[in-house]
Structure formats: C-alpha cells, structure tokens
N, CA and C atoms as a LAMMPS dump frame, in Angstrom:
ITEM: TIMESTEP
0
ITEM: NUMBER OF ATOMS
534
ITEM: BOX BOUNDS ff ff ff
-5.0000000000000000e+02 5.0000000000000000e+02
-5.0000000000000000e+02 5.0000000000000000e+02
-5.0000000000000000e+02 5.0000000000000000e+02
ITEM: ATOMS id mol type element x y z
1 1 1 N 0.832 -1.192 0
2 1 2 C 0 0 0
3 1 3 C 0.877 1.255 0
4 2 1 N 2.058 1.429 0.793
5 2 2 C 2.694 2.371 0.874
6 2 3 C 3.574 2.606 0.003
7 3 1 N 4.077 1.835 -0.985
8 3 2 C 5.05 1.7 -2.339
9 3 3 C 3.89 2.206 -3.172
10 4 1 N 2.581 2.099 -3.483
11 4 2 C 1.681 2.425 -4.566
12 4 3 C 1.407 3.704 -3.888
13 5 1 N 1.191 4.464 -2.632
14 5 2 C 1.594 5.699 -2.665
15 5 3 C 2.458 6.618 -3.219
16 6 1 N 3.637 6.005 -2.633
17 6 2 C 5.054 6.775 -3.564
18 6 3 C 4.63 6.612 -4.663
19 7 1 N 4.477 5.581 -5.45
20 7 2 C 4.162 6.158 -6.357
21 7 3 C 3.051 6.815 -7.592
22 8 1 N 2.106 6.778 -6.534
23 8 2 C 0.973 7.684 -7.583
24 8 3 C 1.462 9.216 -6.961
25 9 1 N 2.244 9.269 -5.845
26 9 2 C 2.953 10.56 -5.697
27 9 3 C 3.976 10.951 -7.041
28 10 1 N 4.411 9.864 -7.853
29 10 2 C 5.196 10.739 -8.582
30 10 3 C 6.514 10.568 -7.862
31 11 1 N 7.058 10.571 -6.907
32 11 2 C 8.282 10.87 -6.54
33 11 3 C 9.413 9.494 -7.313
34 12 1 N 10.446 10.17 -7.662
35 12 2 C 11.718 9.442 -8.507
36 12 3 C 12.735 9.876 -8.197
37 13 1 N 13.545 8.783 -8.88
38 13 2 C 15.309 8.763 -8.677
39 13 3 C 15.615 10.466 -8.313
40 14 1 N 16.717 10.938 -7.388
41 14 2 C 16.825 12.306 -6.879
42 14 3 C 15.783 13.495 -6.803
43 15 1 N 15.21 12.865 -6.208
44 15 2 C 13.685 13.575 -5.745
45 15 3 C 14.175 14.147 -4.351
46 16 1 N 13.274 15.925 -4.177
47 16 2 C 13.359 15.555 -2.749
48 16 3 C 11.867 15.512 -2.389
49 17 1 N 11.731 15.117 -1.257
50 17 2 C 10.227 14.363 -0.837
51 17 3 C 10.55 14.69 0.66
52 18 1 N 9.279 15.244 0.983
53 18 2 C 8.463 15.96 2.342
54 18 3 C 7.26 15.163 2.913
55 19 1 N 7.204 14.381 4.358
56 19 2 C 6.645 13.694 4.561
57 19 3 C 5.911 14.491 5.731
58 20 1 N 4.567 15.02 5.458
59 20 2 C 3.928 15.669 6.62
60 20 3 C 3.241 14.55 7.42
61 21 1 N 3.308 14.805 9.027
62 21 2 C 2.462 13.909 9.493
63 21 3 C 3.311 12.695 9.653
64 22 1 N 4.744 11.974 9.441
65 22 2 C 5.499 10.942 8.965
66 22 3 C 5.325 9.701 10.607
67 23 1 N 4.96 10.191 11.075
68 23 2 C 5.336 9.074 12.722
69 23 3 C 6.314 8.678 12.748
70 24 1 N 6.415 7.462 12.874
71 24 2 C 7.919 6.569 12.819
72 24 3 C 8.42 6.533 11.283
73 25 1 N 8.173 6.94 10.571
74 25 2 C 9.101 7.053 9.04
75 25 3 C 8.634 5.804 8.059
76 26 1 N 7.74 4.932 8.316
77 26 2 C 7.239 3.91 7.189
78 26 3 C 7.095 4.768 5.846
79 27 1 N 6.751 5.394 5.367
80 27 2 C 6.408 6.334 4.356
81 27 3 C 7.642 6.8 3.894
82 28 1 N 8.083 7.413 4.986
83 28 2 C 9.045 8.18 4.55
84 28 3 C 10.309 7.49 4.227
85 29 1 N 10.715 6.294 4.633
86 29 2 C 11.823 5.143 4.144
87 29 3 C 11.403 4.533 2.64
88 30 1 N 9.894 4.308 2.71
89 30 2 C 9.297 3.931 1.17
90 30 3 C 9.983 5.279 -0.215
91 31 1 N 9.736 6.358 0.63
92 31 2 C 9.955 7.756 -0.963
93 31 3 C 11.53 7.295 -0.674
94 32 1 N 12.197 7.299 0.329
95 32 2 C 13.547 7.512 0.231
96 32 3 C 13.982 6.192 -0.391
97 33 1 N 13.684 5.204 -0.622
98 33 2 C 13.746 3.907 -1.769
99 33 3 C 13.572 4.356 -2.821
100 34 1 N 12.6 4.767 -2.835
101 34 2 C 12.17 5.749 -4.497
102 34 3 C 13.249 6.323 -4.902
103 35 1 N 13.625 7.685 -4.043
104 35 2 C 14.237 8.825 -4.835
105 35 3 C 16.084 8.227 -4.527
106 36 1 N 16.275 7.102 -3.878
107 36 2 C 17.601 6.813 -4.357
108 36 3 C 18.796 7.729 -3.279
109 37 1 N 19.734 7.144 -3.484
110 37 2 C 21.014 7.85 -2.844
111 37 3 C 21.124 9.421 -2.947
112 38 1 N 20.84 10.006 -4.086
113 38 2 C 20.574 11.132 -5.12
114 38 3 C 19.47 11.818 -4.191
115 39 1 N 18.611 11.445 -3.391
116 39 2 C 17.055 11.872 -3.353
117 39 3 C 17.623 12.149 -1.897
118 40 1 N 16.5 13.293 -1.629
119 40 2 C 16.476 13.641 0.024
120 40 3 C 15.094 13.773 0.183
121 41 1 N 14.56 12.631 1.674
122 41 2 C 13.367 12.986 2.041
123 41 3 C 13.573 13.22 3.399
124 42 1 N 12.317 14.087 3.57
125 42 2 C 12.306 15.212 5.328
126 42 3 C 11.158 14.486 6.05
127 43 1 N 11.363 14.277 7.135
128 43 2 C 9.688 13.49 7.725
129 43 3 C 9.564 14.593 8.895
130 44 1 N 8.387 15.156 9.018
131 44 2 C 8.152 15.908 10.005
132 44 3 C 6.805 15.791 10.702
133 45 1 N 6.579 15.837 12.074
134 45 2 C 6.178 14.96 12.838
135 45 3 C 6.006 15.491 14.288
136 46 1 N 4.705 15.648 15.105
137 46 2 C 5.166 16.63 16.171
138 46 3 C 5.097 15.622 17.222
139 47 1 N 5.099 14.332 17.033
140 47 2 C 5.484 13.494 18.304
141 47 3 C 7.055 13.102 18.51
142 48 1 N 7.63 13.619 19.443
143 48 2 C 9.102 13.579 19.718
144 48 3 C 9.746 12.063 19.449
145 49 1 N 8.717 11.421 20.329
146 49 2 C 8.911 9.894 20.017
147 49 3 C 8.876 9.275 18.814
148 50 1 N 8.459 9.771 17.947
149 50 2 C 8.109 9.037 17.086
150 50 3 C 9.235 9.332 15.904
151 51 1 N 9.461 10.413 16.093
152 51 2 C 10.381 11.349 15.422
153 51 3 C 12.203 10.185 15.542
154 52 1 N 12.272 10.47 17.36
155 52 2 C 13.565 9.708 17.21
156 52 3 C 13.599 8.248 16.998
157 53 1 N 12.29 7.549 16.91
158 53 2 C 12.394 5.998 16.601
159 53 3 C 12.484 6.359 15.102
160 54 1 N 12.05 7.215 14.628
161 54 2 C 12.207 7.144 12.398
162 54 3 C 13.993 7.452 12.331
163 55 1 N 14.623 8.662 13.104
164 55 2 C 15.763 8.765 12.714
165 55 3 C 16.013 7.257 12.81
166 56 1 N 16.278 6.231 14.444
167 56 2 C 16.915 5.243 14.188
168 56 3 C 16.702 3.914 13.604
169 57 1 N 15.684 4.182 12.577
170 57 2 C 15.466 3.056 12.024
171 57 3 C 15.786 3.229 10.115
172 58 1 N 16.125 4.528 9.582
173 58 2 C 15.714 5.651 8.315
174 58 3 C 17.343 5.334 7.904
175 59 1 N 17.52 5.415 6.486
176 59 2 C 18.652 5.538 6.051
177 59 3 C 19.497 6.928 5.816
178 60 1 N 20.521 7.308 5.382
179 60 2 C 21.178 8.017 4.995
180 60 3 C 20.287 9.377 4.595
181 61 1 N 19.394 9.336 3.514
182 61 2 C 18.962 9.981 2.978
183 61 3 C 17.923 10.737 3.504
184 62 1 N 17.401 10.619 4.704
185 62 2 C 16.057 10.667 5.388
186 62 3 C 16.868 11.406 6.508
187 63 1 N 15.812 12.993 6.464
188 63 2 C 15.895 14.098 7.908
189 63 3 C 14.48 14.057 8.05
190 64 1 N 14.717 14.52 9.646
191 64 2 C 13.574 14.97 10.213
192 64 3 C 13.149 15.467 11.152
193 65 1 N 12.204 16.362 11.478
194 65 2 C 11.764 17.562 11.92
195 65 3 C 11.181 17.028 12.786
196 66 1 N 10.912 17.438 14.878
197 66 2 C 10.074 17.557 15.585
198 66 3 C 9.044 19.045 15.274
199 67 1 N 7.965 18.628 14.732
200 67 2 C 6.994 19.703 13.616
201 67 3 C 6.158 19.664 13.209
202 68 1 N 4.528 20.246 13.686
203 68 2 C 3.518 20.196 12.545
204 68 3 C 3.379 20.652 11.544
205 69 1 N 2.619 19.968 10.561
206 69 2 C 2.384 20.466 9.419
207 69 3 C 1.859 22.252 9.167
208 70 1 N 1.671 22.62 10.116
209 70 2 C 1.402 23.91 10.247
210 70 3 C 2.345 24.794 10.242
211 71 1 N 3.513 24.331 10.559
212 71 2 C 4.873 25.424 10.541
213 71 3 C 6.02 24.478 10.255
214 72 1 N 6.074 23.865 9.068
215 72 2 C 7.22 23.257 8.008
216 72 3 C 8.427 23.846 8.009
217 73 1 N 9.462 23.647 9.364
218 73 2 C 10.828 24.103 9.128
219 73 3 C 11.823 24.047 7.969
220 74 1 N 11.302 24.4 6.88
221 74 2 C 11.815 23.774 5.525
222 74 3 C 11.897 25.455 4.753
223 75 1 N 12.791 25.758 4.08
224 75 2 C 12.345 26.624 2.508
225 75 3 C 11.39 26.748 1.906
226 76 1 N 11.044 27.609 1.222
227 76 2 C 10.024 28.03 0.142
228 76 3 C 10.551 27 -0.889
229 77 1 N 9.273 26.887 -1.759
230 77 2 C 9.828 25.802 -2.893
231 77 3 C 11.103 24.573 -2.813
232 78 1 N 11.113 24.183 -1.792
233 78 2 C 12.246 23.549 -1.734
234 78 3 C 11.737 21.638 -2.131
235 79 1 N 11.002 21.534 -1.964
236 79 2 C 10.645 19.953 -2.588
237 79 3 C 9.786 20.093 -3.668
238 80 1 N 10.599 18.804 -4.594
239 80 2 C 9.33 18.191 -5.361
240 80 3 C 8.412 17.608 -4.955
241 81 1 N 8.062 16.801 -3.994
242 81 2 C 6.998 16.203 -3.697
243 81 3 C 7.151 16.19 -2.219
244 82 1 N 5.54 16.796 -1.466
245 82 2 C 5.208 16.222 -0.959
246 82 3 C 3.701 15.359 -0.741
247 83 1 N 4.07 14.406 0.583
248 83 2 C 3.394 13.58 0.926
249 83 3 C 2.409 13.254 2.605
250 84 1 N 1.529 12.945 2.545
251 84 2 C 1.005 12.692 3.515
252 84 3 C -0.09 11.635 3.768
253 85 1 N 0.141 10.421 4.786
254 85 2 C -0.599 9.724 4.74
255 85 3 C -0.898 9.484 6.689
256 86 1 N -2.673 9.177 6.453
257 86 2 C -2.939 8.932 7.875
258 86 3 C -2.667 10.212 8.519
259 87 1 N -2.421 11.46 8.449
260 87 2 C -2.03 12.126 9.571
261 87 3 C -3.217 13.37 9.072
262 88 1 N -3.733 13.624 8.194
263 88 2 C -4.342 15.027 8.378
264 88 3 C -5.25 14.989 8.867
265 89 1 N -6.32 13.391 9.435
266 89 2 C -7.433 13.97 10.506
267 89 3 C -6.643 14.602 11.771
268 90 1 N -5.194 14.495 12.165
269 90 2 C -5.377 14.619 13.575
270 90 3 C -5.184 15.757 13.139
271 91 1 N -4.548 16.671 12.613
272 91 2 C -4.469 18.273 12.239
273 91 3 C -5.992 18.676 12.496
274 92 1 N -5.568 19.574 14.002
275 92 2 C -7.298 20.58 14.277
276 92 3 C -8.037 21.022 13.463
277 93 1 N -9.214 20.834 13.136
278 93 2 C -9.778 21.432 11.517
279 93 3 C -9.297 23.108 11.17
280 94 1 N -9.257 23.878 12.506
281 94 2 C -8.594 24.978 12.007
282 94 3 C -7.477 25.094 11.507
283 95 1 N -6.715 24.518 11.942
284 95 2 C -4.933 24.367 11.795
285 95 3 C -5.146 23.741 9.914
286 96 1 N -5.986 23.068 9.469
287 96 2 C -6.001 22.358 8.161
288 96 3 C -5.543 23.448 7.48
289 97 1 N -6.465 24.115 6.957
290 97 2 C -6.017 24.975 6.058
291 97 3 C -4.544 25.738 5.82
292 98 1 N -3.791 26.395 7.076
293 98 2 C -3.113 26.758 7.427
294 98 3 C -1.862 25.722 7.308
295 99 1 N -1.81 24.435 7.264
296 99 2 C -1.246 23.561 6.79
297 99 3 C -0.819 22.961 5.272
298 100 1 N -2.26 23.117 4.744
299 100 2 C -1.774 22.964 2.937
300 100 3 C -1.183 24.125 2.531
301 101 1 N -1.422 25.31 3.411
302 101 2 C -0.747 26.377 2.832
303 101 3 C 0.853 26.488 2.926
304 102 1 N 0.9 25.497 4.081
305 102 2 C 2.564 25.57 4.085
306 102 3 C 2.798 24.22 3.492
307 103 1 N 1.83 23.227 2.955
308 103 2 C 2.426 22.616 1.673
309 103 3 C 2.697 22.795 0.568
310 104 1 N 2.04 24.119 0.195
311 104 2 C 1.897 24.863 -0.897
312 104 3 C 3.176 25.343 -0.83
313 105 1 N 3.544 26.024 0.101
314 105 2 C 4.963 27.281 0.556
315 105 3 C 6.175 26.079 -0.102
316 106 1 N 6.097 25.41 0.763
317 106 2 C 7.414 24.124 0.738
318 106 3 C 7.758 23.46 -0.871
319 107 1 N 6.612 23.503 -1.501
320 107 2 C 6.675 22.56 -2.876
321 107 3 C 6.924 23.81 -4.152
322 108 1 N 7.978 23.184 -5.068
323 108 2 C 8.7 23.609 -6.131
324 108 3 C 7.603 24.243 -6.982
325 109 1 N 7.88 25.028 -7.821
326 109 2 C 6.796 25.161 -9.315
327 109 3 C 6.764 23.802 -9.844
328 110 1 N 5.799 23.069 -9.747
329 110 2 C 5.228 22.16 -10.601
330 110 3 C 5.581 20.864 -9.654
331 111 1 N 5.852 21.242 -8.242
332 111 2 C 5.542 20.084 -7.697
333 111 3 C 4.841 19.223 -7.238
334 112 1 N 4.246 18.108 -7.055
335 112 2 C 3.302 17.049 -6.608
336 112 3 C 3.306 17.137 -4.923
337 113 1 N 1.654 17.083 -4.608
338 113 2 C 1.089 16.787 -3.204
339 113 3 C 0.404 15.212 -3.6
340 114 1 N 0.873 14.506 -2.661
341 114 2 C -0.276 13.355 -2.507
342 114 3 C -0.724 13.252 -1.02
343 115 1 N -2.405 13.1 -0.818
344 115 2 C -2.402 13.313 0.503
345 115 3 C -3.708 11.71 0.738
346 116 1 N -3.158 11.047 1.325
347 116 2 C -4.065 9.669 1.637
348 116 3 C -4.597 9.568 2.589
349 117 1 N -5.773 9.581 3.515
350 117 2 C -6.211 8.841 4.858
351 117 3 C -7.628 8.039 4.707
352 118 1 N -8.165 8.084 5.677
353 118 2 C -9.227 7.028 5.745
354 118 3 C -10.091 7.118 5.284
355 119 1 N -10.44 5.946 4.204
356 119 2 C -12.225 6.258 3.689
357 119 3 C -12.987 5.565 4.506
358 120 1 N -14.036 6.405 4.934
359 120 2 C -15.209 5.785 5.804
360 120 3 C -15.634 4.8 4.908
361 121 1 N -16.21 3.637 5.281
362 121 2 C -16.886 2.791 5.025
363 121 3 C -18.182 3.203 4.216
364 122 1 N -18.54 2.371 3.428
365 122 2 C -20.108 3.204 2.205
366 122 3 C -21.232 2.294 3.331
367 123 1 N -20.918 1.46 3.874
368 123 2 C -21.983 0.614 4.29
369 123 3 C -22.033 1.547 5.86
370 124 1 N -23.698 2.308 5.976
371 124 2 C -23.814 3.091 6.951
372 124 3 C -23.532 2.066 8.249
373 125 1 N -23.865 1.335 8.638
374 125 2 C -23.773 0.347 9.909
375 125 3 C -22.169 0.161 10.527
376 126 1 N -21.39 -0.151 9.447
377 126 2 C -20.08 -0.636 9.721
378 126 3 C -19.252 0.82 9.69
379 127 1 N -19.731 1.741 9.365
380 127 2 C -19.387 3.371 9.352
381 127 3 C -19.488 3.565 10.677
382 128 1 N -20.352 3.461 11.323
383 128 2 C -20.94 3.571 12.75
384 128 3 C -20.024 2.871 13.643
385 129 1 N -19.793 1.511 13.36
386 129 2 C -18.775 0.269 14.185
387 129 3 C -17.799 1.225 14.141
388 130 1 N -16.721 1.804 13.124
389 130 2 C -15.605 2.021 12.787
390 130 3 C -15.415 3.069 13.44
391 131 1 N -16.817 4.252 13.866
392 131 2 C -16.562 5.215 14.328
393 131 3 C -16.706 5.155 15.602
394 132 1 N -17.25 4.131 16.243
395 132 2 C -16.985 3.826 17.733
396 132 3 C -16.021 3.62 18.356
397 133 1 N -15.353 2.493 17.474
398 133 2 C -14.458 1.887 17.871
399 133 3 C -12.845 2.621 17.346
400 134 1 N -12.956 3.47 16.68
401 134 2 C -11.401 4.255 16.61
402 134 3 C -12.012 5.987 16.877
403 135 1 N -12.917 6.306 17.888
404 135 2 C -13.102 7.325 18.58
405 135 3 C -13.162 8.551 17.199
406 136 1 N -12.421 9.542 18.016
407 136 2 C -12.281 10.685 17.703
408 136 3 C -11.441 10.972 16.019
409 137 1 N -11.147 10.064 15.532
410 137 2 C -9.9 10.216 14.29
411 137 3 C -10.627 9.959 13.056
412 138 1 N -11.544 8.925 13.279
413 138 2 C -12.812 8.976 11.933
414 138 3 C -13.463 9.575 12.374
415 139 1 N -14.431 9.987 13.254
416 139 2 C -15.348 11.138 13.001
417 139 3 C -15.12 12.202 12.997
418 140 1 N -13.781 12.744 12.769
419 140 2 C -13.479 14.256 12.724
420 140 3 C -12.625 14.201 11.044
421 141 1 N -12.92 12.737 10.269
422 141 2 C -11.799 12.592 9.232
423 141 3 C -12.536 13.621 8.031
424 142 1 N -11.949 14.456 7.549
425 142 2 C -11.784 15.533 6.849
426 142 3 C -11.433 14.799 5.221
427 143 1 N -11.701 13.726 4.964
428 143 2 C -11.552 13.457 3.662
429 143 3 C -12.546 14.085 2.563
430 144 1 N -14 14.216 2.632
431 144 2 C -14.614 14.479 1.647
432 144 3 C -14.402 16.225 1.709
433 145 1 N -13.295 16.948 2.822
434 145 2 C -13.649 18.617 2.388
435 145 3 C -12 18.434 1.862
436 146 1 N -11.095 17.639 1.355
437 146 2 C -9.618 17.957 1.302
438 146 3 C -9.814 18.597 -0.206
439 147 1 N -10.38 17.978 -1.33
440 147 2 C -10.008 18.698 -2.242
441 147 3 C -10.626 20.241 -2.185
442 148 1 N -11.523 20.42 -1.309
443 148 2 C -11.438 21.94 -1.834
444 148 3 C -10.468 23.089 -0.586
445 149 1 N -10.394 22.045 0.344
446 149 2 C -9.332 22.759 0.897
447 149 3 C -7.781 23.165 0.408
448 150 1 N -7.449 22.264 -0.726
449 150 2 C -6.513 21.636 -1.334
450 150 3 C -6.559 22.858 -2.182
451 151 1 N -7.646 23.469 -3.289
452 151 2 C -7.632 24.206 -4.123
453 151 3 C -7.768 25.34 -3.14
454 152 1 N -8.412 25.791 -2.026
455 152 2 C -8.354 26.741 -1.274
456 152 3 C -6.294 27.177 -1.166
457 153 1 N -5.922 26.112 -0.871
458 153 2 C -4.275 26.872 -0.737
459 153 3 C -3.709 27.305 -2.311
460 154 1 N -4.304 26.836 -3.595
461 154 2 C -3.671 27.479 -4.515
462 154 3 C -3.21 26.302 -5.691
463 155 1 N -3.745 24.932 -5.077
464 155 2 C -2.819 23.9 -5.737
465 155 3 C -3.984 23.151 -6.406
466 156 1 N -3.567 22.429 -7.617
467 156 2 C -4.407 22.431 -8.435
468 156 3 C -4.87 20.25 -8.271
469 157 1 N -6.018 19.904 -8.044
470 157 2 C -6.123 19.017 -7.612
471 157 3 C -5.884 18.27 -9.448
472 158 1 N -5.444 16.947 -9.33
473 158 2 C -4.92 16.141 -10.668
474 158 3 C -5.656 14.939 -10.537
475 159 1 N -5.89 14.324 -9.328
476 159 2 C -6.574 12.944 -9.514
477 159 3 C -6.871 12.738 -7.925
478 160 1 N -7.692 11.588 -8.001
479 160 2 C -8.021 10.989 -6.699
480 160 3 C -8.928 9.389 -6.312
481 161 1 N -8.115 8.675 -6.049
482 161 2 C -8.598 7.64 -5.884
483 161 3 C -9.315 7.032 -4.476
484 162 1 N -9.428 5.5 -4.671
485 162 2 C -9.383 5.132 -3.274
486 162 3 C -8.28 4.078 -3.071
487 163 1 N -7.423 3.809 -2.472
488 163 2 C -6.56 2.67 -2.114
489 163 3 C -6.92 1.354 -1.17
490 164 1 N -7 0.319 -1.344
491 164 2 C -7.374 -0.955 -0.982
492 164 3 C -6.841 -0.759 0.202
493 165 1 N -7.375 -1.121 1.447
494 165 2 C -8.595 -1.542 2.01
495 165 3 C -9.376 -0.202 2.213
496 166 1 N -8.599 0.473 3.015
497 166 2 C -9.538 2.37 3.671
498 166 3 C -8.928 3.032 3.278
499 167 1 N -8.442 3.22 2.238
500 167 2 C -7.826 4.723 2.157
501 167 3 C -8.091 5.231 0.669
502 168 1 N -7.996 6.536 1.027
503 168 2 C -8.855 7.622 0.039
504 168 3 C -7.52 8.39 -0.409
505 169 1 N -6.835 8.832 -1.721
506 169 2 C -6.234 9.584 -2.185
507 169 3 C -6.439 10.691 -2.995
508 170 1 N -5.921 11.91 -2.555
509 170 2 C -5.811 12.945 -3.772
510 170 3 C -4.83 13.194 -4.065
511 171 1 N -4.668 13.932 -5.293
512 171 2 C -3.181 14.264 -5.778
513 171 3 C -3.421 15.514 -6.336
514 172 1 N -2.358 16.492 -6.265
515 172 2 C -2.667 17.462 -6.409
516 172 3 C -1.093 18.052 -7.283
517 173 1 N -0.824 19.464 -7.474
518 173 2 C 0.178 19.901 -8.339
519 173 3 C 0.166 21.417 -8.016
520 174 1 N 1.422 22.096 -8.226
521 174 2 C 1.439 23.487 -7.767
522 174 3 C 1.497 23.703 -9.235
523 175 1 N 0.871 24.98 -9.581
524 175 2 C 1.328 25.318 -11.179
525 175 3 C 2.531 25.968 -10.974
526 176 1 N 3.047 25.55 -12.164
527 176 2 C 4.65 25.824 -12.393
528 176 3 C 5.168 27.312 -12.806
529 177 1 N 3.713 27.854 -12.805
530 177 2 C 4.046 29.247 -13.354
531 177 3 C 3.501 30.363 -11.468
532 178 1 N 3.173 29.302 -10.358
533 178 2 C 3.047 29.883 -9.227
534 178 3 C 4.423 29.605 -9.108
C-alpha cells in the first residue's frame, strides 16, 4: 500500500520528498527507496517519540523535523513532492487549512502533493462500528472537504482515488508558473 503511494505521488530517482504527518518514518523510508542515494526525504512529525524511533530506524537519505504540518521548518519551494498519509485527521480542523498552505509554501513550481487517509466505510452500519471503535480520528476525518481545501491553498487538484482496504487519495500539483 505504501510503495503504490510513492508512487501515484510521482516521486523518482533524486527527488526531494516531504513527509507531513510521517510518525515513525514507514512512508518516509518507502519515498527515500524511491528517490535513491541522489534523493532527500524530510519526515516531520510533532510526536518527539516518534520522530527519534524514524531517525533510528531511516537511512542516509532521510531528515527529520520535531513539527507540525502547520509550521514546516523547511524553505520556500524547496521539494518536489510532498506527501502525507494517515495524519491530516489529527491536524485541528482549524490548523487544516493553514497547513496545505505551508504545503503549498514548501513545494517547487510544478511540484506534486499526494495526501491519503481514511475512507469511511459506504456501508452506513459498519461506518458507525468504525466510528466507535477508533473514537475521535474517523469522526473528525476531513476526507470528503480535502479537495477543496486543497484548491483553497492554490494547488491544483490532478486525480483521486481510493486505495485498498480504507484509504482515500488525492493528488494534487502546484502550477509551475506559481
């Protein structure tokens, strides 16, 4: 699941790649396979813990930030791609917006966003189970408002799927002439 992320993200050989939301670095070790010796990916992450179990498990190529997605210790335009999976329900619905905007800030002219988390269930009953039983993180999940929050920061949505078993993808693109 996380290799068919990278790559409907787009990210390749000397890529650099921005992992918002990253926890322990699963994701973010997947792009840094991708983009190669050549490639630099950033995982940023505001659980401390989680942060220093990704440094010691992450190769060479892989930094990372104690950091929400809300204030991206990174450059303007400085990645081609970023990425995010599982992490934007916990981002406060206010803080959302304020967040793609600094995905927007961070990504190159003509760089790729892919952003994945949970699709609720279509079957209302087992929607209900799912939302009992994992509390507060599906019923606050923000998947059906991302693409227009997505075009709210400036970035132009390209596709969007769903990924086998729960997860929902969009993909998005900065125009190259922003």
């Amino acid at each position: 699941v996380y290799d068919r992320l990278i790559a409907l993200s787009g990210a390749r050989e000397g890529d650099t790649v921005l992992d918002v939301g990253c926890g322990t670095g699963y994701l973010t070790q997947r792009a840094a396979h991708a983009v190669g010796p050549r490639g630099r990916v950033v995982g940023v992450d505001p659980a401390a813990p989680a942060i220093a179990y990704a440094r010691s498990v992450s190769p060479p190529n892989c930094d990372f930030h104690v950091a929400g997605g809300e204030a991206i210790p990174e450059p303007d335009a400085s990645f081609d791609v970023v990425v995010s999976s599982l992490a934007i329900h916990h981002i406060p619905p206010q803080e959302r917006p304020v967040a793609l905007r600094e995905m927007y800030r961070v990504l190159r002219p003509g760089g790729r966003l892919l952003i994945a988390d949970f699709r609720p269930p279509r079957n209302r009953a087992v929607n209900r189970l799912i939302g009992a039983l994992s509390g507060p993180a599906m019923q606050h999940n923000p998947i059906d408002q991302l693409a227009g929050l997505i075009t709210d920061a400036r970035l132009d949505v390209t596709g969007s799927g769903d990924q086998w078993p729960w997860l929902r993808y969009i993909q998005a693109q900065r125009s190259s002439g922003a």
